[in-house]
C-alpha positions as CSV (number, residue, x, y, z in Angstrom):
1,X,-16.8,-6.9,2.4
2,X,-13.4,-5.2,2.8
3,X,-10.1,-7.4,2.0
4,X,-7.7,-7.8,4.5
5,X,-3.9,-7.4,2.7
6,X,-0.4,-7.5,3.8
7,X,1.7,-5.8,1.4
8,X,4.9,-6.2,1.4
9,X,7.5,-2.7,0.2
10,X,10.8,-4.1,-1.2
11,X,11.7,-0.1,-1.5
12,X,15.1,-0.5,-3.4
13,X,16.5,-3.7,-2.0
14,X,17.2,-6.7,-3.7
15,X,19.3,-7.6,-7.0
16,X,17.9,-9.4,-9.1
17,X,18.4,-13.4,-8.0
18,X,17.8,-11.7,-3.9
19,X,14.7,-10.7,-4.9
20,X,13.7,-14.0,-6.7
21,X,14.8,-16.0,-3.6
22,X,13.3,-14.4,-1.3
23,X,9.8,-14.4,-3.4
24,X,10.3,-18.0,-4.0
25,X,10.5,-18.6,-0.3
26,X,7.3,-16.3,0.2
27,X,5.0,-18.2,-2.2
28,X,6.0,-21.7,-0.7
29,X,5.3,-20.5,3.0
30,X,2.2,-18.6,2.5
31,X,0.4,-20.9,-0.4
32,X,-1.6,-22.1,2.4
33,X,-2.1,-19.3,4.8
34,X,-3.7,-16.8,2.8
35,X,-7.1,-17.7,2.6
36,X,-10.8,-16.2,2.2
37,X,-11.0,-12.9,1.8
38,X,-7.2,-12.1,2.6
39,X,-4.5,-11.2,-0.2
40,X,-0.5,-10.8,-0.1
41,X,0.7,-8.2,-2.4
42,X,4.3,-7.5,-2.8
43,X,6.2,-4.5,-4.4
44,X,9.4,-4.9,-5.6
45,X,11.6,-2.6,-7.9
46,X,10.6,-2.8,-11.7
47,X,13.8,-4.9,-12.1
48,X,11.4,-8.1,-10.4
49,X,7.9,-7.8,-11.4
50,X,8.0,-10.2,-15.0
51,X,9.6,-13.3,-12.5
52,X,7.9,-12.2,-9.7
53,X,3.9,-12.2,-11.3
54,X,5.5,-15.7,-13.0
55,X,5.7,-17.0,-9.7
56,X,2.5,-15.5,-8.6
57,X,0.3,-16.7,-11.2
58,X,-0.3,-20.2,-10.0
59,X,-1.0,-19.3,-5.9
60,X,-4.3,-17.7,-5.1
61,X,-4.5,-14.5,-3.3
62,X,-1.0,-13.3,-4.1
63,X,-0.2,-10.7,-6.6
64,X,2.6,-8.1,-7.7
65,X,2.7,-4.1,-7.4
66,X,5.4,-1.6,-8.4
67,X,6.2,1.5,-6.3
68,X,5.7,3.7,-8.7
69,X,4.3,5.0,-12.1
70,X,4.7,7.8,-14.5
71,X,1.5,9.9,-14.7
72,X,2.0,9.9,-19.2
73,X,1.0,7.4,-20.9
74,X,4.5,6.9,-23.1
75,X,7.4,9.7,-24.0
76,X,10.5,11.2,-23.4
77,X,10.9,10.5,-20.0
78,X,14.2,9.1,-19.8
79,X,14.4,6.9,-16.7
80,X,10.6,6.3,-16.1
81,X,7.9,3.8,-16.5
82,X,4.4,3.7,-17.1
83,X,1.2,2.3,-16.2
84,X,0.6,0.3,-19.0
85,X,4.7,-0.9,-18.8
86,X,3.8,-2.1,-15.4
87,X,1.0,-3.7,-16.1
88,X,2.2,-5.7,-19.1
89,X,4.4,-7.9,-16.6
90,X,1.7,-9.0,-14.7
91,X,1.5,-6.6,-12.1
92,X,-1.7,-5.6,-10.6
93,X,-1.3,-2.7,-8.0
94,X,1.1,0.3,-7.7
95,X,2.1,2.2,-4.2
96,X,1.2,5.9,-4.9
97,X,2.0,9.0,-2.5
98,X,4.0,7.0,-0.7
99,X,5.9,9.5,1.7
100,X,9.4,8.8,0.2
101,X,8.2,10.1,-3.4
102,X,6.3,12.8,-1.3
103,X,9.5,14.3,0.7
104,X,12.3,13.3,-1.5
105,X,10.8,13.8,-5.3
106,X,8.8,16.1,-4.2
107,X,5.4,14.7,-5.7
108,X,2.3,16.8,-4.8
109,X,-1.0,15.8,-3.9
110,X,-2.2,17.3,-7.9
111,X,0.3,15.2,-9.5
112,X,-0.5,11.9,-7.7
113,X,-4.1,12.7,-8.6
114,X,-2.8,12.5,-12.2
115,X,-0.8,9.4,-11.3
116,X,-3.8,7.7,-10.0
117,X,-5.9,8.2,-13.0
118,X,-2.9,6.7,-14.8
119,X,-3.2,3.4,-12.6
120,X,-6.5,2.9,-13.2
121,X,-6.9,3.5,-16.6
122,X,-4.7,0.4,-17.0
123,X,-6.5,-1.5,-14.4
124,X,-3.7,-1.1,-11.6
125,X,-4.9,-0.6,-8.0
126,X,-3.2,1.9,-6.5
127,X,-2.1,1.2,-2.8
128,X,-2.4,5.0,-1.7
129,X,-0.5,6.6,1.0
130,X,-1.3,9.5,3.4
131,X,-0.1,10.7,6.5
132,X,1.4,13.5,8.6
133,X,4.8,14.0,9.8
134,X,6.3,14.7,13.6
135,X,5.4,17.9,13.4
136,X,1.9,18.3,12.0
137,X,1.7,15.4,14.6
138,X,2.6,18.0,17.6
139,X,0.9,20.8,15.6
140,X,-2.7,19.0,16.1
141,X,-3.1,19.7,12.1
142,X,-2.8,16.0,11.1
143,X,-6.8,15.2,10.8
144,X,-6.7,18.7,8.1
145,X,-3.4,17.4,6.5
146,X,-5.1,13.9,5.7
147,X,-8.3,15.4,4.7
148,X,-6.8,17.2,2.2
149,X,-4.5,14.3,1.1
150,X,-7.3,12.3,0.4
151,X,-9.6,15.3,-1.1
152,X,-6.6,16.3,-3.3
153,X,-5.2,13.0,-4.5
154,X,-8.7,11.1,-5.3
155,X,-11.8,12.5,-4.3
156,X,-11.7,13.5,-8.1
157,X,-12.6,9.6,-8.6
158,X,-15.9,8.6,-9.4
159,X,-17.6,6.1,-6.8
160,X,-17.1,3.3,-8.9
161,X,-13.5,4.1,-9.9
162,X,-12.6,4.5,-6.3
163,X,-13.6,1.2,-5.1
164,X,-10.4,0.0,-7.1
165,X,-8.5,2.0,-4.5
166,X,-6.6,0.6,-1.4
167,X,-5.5,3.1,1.2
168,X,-2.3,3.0,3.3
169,X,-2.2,5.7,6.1
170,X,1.5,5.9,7.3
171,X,2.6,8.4,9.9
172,X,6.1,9.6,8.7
173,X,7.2,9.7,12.1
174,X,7.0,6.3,12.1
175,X,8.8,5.4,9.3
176,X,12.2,4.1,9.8
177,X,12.5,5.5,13.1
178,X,11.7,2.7,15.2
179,X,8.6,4.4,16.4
180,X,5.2,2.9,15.7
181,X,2.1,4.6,16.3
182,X,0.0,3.0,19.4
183,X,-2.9,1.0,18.3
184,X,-5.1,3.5,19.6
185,X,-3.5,6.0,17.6
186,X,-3.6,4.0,14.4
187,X,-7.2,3.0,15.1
188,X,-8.6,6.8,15.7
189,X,-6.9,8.1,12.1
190,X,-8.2,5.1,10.2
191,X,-11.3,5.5,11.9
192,X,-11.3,9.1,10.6
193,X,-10.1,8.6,7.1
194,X,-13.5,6.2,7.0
195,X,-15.8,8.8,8.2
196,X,-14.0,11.1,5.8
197,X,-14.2,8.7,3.1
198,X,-18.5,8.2,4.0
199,X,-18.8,11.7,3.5
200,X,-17.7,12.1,0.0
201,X,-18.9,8.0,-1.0
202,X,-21.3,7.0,1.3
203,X,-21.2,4.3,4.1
204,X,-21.4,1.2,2.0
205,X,-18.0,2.6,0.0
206,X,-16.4,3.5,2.4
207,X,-17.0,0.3,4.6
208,X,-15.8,-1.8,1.6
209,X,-12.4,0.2,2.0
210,X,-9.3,-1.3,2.9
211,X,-7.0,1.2,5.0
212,X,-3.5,-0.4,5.6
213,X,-1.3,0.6,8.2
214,X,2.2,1.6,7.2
215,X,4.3,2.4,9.9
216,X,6.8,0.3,11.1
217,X,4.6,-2.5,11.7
218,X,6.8,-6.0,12.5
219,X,5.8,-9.4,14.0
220,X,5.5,-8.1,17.1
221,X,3.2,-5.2,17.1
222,X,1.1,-6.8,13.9
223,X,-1.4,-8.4,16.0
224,X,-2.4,-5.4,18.1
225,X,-2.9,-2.9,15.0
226,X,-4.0,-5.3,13.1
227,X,-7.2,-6.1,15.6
228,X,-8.2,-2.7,15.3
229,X,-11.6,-2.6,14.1
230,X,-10.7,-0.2,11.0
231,X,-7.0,-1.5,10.3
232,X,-6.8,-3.9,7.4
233,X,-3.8,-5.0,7.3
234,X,-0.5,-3.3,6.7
235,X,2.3,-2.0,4.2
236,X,5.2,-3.4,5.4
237,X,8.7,-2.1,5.0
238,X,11.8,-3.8,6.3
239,X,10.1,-7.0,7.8
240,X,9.1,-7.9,4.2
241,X,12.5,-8.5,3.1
242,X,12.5,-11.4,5.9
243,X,10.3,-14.4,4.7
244,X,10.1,-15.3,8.3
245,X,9.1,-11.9,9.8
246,X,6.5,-11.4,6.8
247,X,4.7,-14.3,7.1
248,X,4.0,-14.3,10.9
249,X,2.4,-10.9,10.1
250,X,0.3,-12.4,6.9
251,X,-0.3,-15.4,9.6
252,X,-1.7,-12.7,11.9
253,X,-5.2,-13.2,10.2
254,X,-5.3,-16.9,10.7
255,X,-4.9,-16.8,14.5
């Protein structure tokens, strides 16, 4: 059976004592929401995760991620950090192809295929992200541009190596824009990336999946994507830097 998660994306907000606040104020609202078979991961910048998996550790059902990984083990990479770094603080997952790193570092499906392997030889789940942008929207090419996302990125996984792997699909042109994909819209891609994903793994894999909505999803739209028969929950962006905002959307499961 399939988790349902809300993860929260910090992106690069938050100093230091922000970022502990605001965590603190998370734990204590959702320490008895999140129940069952439901999880709230959030990712912060590295700066957070030792206090952040500190405050974790005690509350079921809550855990840390970074946004990022290097794909070597340890080196000369001024300015980097890696999967085992990471996971030494107490994180447990790791956003991966998110479309930020895709446009604006220009990381390609091949390297987050090596990124991945990273993650999971150091027991991180990757949360990983696909999705097409306005135009391969309007093109009709966005089905053959996820495909290959998920083909090239980590369908060089073994079956039991991807069941560690959580999927966000996030359409770009909903990302920051203040458009949000219809639930219909959502429903139809996730509903494709699990026939895609029963192809290569079989149904029982790829019904265990969680697929995460990531675009722009907010109090008010939560409950409509999330009821969506193959949405799981959601990566959220700027309403995870509001306790308030994030937990009606982790509270969204409870109703």
């Amino acid at each position: 059976m399939r988790k349902n998660i809300v993860a929260g994306n910090w992106k690069m907000n938050m100093d230091y004592e922000q970022g502990v606040s605001l965590f603190s104020e998370i734990v204590n609202m959702v320490k008895d929401e999140v129940r069952g078979n439901q999880e709230v991961v959030v990712c912060s910048p590295f700066i957070h995760l030792p206090a952040l998996a500190k405050l974790s550790a005690p509350v079921a059902n809550v855990a840390i991620g970074a946004q990022n990984i290097h794909q070597a083990e340890s080196g000369a990479f001024t300015g980097e950090i890696s999967a085992s770094q990471v996971k030494s603080t107490g994180a447990s997952y790791v956003i991966l192809g998110h479309s930020e790193r895709r446009a604006y570092f220009g990381e390609t499906d091949e390297l987050l295929a090596e990124k991945v392997d990273a993650a999971l030889k150091h027991y991180l789940k990757p949360i990983f992200c696909i999705g097409e942008t306005k135009e391969e929207r309007e093109s009709g090419s966005f089905f053959d541009i996820i495909k290959t996302q998920l083909s090239k990125g980590l369908f060089h996984l073994s079956p039991e190596a991807f069941k560690s792997v959580v999927l966000a699909y996030e359409p770009v042109w909903a990302i920051g824009t203040g458009l949000t994909a219809s639930p219909e819209q959502a429903q139809e891609v996730h509903a494709f990336i699990r026939k895609t994903i029963a192809e290569k793994y079989g149904e029982t894999i790829a019904d265990d999946t969680t697929i995460l909505y990531g675009g722009s999803a907010n109090p008010s739209n939560a409950q409509s994507l999330f009821s969506q028969p193959d949405i799981d929950g959601g990566l959220i962006g700027g309403a995870s830097l509001k306790s308030r905002d994030f937990l009606q959307i982790i509270s969204v499961f409870n109703a």
